[in-house]
C-alpha positions in Angstrom: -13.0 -1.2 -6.4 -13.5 0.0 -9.9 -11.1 0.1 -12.6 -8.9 -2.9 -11.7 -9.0 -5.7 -14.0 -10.1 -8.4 -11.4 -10.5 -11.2 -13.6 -7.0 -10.4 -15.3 -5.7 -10.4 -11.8 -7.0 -13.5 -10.3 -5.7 -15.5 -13.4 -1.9 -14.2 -13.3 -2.2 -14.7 -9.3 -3.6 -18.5 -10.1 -1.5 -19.6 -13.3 1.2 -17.0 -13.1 2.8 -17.3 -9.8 0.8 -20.7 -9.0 -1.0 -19.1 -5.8 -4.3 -21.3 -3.9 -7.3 -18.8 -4.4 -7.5 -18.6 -0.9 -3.9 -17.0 -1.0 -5.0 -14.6 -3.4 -7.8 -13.2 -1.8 -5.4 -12.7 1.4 -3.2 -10.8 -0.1 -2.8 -6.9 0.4 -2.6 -5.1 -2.6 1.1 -3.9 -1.6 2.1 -7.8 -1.4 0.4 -8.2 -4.8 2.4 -5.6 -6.7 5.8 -6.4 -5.1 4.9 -10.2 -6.6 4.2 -9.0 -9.7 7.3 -7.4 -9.9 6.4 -3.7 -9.0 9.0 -1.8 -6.9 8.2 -1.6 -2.8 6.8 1.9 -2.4 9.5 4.5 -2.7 11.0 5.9 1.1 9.9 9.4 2.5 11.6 11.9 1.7 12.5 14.6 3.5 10.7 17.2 1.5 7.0 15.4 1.8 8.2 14.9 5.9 8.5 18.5 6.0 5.2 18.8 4.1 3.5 16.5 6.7 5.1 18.3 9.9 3.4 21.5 8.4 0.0 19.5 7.9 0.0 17.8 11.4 2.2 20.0 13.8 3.0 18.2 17.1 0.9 20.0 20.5 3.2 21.8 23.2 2.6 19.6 26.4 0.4 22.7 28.0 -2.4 22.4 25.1 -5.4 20.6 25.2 -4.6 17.3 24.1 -7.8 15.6 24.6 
């Protein structure tokens, strides 16, 4: 994945919060940023769940459905 800073984030994973490198490597990004301190990613809100209802309308039970 370009652009991250892998070497910058193995060491603070390592030293910083003392983690085995096997740890590390299992680690989903999302559980990475909520140790470093990043907030958990922000709720839905009800204006993009509108947005996504207008994307990705639910099918009537009388159309195809597959």
């Amino acid at each position: 994945m370009a652009g991250l800073d892998w070497a910058g984030l193995l060491r603070v994973g390592l030293e910083g919060l003392r983690l085995s490198p096997d740890a590390f490597w299992r680690l989903t990004p999302a559980e990475l940023r909520i140790m470093l301190g990043a907030s958990a990613v922000s709720p839905l809100s009800r204006a993009r769940l509108d947005e996504l209802l207008r994307a990705y309308p639910d099918m009537r039970k009388d159309e195809d459905d597959g």
